[in-house]
Every structure is written in C-alpha cells, then in structure tokens.
N, C-alpha and C positions, 0 to 999 in steps of 0.2 A: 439458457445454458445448453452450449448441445451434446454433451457429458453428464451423468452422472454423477455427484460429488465422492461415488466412491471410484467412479471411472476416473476421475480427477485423479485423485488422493495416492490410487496404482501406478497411474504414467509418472506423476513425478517420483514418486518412491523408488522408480526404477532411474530417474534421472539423477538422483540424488549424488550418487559419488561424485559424477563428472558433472554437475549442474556448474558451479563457480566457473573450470576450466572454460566451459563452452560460450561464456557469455561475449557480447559483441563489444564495439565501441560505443552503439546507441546506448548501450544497456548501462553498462561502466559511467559514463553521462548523466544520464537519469542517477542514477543511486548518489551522486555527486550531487545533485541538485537537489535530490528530493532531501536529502543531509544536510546543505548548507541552508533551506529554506526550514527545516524544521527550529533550528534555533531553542533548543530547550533549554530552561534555567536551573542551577544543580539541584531544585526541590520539584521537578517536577516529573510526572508519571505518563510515559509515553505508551500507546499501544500501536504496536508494528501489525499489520492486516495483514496476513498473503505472507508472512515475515518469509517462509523459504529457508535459507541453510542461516538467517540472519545476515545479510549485507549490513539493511538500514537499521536493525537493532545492536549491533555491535556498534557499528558506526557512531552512534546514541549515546553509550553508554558512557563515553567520559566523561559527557557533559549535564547528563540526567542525574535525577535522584533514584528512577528505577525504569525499566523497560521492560515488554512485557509482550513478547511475540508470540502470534498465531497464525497456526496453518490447519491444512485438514490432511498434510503429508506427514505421517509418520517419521517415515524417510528422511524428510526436507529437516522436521526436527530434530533430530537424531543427532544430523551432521550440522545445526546450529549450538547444539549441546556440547559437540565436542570440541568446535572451534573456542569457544567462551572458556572453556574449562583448560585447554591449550593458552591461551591468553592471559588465563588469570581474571577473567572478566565476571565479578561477583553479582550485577547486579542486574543482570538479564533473565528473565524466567522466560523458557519456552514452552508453549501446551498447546493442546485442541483447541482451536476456535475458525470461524467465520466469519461472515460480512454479517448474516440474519443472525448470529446468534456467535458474537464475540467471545464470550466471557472476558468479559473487561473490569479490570478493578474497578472497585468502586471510587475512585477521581479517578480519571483521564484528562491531563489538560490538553494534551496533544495525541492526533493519531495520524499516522504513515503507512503509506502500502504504494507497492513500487509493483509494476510488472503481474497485477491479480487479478482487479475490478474488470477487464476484459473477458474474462472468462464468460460474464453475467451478461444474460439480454438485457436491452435499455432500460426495460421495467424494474428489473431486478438490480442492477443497479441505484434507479431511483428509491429502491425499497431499501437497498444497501446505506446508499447515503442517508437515509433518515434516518438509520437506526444510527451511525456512529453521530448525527449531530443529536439523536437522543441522549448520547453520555456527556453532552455540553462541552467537548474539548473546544478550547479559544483557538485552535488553529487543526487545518485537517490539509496535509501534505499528498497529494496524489500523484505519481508519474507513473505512465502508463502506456500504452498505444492506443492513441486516438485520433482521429482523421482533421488536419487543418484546414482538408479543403477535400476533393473526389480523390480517392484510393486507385491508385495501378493497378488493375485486377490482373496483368500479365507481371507485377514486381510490388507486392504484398509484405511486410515485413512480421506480418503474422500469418498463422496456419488458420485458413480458413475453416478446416473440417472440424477445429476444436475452439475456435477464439470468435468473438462478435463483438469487436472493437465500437466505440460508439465514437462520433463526432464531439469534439469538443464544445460545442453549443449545447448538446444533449445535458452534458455534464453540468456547465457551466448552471443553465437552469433547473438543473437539480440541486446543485450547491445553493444557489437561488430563492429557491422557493425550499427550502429546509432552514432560510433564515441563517445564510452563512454569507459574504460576500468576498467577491474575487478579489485576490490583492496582486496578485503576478498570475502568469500565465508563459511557460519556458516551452518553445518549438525545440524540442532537439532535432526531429525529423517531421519529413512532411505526416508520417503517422506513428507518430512516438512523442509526447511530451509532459508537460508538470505544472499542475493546478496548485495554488495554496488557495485556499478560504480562511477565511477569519471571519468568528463569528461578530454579529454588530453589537455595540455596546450597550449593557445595560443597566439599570438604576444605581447595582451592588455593586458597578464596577470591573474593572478588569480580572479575570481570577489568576 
C-alpha cells in the first residue's frame, strides 16, 4: 500500500461529495457487473468491502435479506447513509471495516467490493482474500483495476502514486489457492474488470 490507511481514509473523505458525480463509464460498468453477478437470495447477508458512498450495497438491497457495507472513509459513509435513508432503504448498515479486519457479521454468504482491493500490494491482497474466504461466503464478487495483459504506462487508468493494481492471474491464484474457484471472469477494459469465485462444494452442501 503506498498510503497509509489513515492517508486513504482523508483523500476520500475529501472526495466524498463529488465521489458519485465523478465516476467514469468503466466504473458505472463494473458496478453493473459486479450487481448482476452477485445474485443474492431475499435471506441472505451480503458484505459490501471498499463499499464507498454505497453504489453496490444499495444496489443489493432489494434483493438481500441484509447488507452490510464497509469502509475506512468516514466521509464515504456518511454519504452512503444518507443516500439509504433518502431512498427509504432499511436494510443496509454502514460502519468501520476493512479487507484484514472486516467486521463481518457473523454469516456472510456473499461479499462484494468494486473499485478497493487496488489499493493493496499483491501480498496484501493475497492476505485480503483469505480473510474474506475465512467468513466462508459461497460467492466473493470482485471488479476492480486489474491488468489483462501489460499496462500503458503513458495511458494508466489508475493513479500510479497511490494505486498498485495487480494482474488478473495474481488474483485469480489467490482466489485459487484460498479454495474458491473462478466461475466468470468480465474484461470491461484492458485494466479494469470482475472476478466472481465460488467457493467448491462441500459435504454440508450448498449454504
């Protein structure tokens, strides 16, 4: 990470108002994707990672039994809070959380994070992804900026001085070797796209 998570936490809090307005067509894409690939069923308990002002936890909530978005932006959640409460939308909780230390309820059958895990070096990543397949969700929804192939270093779609996008292979083997398996794989750009995993089946069945 080449921030500080309180250095994080400042930049977007300051993004916060105009965060939604600014976003691209890649970005709009992704949160489309990473939504229609989450597929949640009205009982189950989703955890949004990275959740932001709430795109993909609102998005969530018609079709959830509860959602349950974290950031480490004050900021970010503040103006997820108030969009939900504008809407009407009862059954989103927003709080403090992380990649290494979520606070996740206790079931998660599903977790999402759009536009976050970048942030993290490949390691840290890696250490990311174990922890959310720790909470045993049956599916883990990622879109993100990740490299499909060598990166433009003169037309970058991310900020080099603060982001450390990994290759989708990196990912893929992380999902991998956490005992989750790839079921899609969505290119929205050549360094932007959306991983689902699902985890493999076992004795007890599908949960």
């Amino acid at each position: 990470m080449k921030q500080s998570l309180k250095e994080h936490a400042e930049r977007f809090d300051e993004k916060a108002p105009e965060y939604d307005s600014s976003k691209n067509e890649e970005y709009k894409a992704t949160v489309s994707l990473v939504v229609s690939h989450a597929r949640p069923r009205n009982d189950d308990t989703v955890l949004d990672l990275g959740t932001g002002t709430g795109a993909i936890a609102l998005a969530l909530a018609e079709d959830a039994g509860e959602v349950v978005g974290r950031d480490i932006s004050d900021g970010m959640l503040e103006e997820g809070r108030e969009k939900a409460a504008d809407r009407g939308v009862e059954n989103v909780a927003f709080g403090d959380g992380r990649f290494r230390e979520p606070n996740a309820p206790e079931n998660t059958d599903i977790v999402t994070s759009n536009f976050a895990m970048h942030h993290l070096t490949d390691g840290q990543k890696r250490e990311a992804i174990n922890v959310i397949a720790g909470l045993e969700p049956r599916r883990i929804v990622l879109g993100d900026v990740m490299f499909f192939g060598e990166p433009n270093p003169d037309e970058p779609f991310y900020s080099p001085e603060v982001d450390d996008p990994a290759t989708v292979g990196v990912l893929a083997d992380a999902f991998t070797d956490a005992g989750y398996v790839l079921t899609a794989v969505e290119r929205v750009h050549e360094q932007v796209g959306v991983l689902v995993a699902e985890s493999l089946p076992s004795d007890d069945g599908d949960r």
